[in-house]
N, C-alpha and C positions, 0 to 999 in steps of 0.2 A: 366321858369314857364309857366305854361298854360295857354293859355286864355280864360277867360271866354267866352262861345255862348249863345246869348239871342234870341228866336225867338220877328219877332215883324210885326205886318201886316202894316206897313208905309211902303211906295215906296223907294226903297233902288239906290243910286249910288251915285258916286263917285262926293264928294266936298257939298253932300246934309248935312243937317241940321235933327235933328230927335230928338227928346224928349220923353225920357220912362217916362211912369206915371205906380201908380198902382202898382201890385207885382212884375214888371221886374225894378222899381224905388226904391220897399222895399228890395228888394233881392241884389240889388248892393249897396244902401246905406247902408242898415242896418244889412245887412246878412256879406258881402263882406266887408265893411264899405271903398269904393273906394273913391281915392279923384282926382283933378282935375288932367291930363294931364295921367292918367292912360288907358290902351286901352281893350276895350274888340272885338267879334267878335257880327256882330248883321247877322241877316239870314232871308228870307220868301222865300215858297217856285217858287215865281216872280219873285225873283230878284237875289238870288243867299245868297253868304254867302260875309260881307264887314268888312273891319279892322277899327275900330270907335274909333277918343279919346274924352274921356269925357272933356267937357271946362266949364262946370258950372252947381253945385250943389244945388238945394234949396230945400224948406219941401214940394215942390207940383211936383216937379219931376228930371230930370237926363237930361242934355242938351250934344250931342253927335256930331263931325263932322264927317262924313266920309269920311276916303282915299279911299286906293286901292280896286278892290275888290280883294278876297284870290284864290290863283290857285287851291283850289279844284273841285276835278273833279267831274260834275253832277255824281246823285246819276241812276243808275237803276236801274227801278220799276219793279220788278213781282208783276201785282198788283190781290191783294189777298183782298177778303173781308170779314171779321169773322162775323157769325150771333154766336153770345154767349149767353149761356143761361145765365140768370142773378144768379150770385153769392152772397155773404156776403163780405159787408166793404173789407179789405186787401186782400179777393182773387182775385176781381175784377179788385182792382185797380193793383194788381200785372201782371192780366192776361194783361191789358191796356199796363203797362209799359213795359213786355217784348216783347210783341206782336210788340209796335213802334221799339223797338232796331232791331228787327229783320228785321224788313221792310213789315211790316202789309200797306196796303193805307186806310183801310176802316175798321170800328167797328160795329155793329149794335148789341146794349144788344137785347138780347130776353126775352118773356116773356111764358115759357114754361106749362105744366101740371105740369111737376115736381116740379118746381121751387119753392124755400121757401122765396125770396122775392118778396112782393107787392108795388108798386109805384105807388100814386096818381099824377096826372097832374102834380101839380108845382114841388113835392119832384123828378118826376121824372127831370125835367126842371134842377132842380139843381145838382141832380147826373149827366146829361152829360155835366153840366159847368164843373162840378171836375175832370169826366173821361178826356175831352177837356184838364184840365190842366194839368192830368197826362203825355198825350200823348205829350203835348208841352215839358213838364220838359225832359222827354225821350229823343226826338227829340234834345233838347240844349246839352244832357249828349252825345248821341252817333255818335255824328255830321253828323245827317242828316237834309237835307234844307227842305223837305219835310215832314210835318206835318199831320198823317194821317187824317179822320177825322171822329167824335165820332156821328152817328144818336141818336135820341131819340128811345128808346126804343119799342119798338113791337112786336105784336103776331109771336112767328114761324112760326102759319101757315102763316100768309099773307106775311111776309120774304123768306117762301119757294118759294111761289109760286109768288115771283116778281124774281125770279133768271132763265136766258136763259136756255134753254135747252140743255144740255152735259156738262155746266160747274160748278153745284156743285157737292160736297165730303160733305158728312156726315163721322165721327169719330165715330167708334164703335168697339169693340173688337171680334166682330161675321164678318168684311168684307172683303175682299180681301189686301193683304200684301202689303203697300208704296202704294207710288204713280208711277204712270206708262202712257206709252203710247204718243199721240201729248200731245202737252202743251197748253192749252186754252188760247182763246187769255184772259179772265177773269176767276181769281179763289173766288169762293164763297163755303166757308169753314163752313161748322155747327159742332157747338160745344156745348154738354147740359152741365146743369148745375150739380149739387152736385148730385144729384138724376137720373140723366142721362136723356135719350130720351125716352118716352112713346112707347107701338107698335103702339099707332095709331099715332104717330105723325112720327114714321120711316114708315111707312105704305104712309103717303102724301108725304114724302121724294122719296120713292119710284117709286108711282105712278108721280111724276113732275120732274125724272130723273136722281135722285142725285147716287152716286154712294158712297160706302160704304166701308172705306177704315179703315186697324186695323194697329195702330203702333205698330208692336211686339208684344209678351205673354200676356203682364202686363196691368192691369187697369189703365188709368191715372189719376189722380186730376182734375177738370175743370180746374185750373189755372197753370196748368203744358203739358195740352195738345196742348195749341199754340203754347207753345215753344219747345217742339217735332217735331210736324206740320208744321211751317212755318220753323224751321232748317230741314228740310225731303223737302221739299218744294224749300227752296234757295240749295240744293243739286241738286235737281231733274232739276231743271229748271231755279233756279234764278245767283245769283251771287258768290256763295259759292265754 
């Protein structure tokens, strides 16, 4: 049987003491519905991945000792950072969760011309709590230690133009075939949204260096273009 992976940001080794509260306490009590002397794995990306048995259960949380830790082998990073244009509910969260399985380090939603959604201050606040816990659920399902991590939301332009020079790629169907050439030591990845990338906004693209790269023929989806992208990506350069 498999065992379950819970991410959890406590200081992790061997003979320590650790307590889930919250949804990683709901999700094994209630979901799982685990009882004492049962094991699961717990993980951050400081301390590694460690074999945990549960030794005491109550309504306020999950009491866990740890043994060994697990011989898995550190993960490496090609580390890639998606500025995404902001999407709708399930595309988003989809582009979130395949983006970590693949080995995304970095998210940052955008908020484009195109774009059809609008986020005030706090709703935005709580959309990158939810994105955050997409990327963790991810991170537990495809057993990596390394949890990317979800910015709050921002203008393209100012996203573009905080990115080094030579190291991003704009996604467009009018640029030059894959990816090619050295491999940066940082990849910053723009991706619009439903309605795709203005000219003026591939025009700052432009002028701040980005290079303009078309996966194949076809149009893709906002939330199907990461995962093109970053499998072209772990090809070209990463672990694949």
């Amino acid at each position: 049987m498999r065992l379950s992976r819970l991410y959890t940001p406590e200081a992790l080794r061997a003979g320590a003491e650790v307590r889930l509260q919250d949804d990683a306490a709901h999700y094994l009590g209630k979901v799982l519905r685990v009882k004492v002397g049962y094991q699961v794995l717990l993980f951050n990306e400081s301390d590694g991945e460690y074999l945990a048995d549960i030794h005491s259960i109550d309504k306020r949380g999950i009491d866990l000792k740890l043994a060994q830790s697990s011989s898995r082998t550190p993960e490496t990073l090609l580390p890639v950072h998606i500025g995404l244009g902001l999407s709708r509910g399930e595309r988003m969260d989809y582009a979130v969760q395949k983006a970590t399985e693949l080995g995304v380090t970095e998210i940052t939603p955008l908020f484009t011309e195109h774009s059809e959604v609008k986020l005030k201050e706090d709703r935005a606040d709580k959309r990158t709590t939810h994105w955050q816990k997409v990327a963790i659920s991810a991170s537990e399902q495809s057993g990596r230690c390394t949890v990317p991590s979800i910015h709050s939301p921002m203008n393209l332009s100012d996203w573009v133009k905080s990115v080094p020079q030579g190291q991003g790629f704009m996604l467009d169907h009018t640029g030059m075939a894959g990816f090619s050439g050295e491999r940066p030591d940082h990849i910053f990845l723009l991706i619009g949204p439903e309605g795709g990338i203005s000219d003026a906004e591939k025009g700052l693209t432009s002028e701040t260096g980005f290079k303009t790269v078309r996966l194949g023929p076809r149009v893709l989806r906002t939330e199907t273009a990461p995962v093109v992208a970053l499998t072209a990506l772990q090809l070209q350069w990463g672990d694949f």
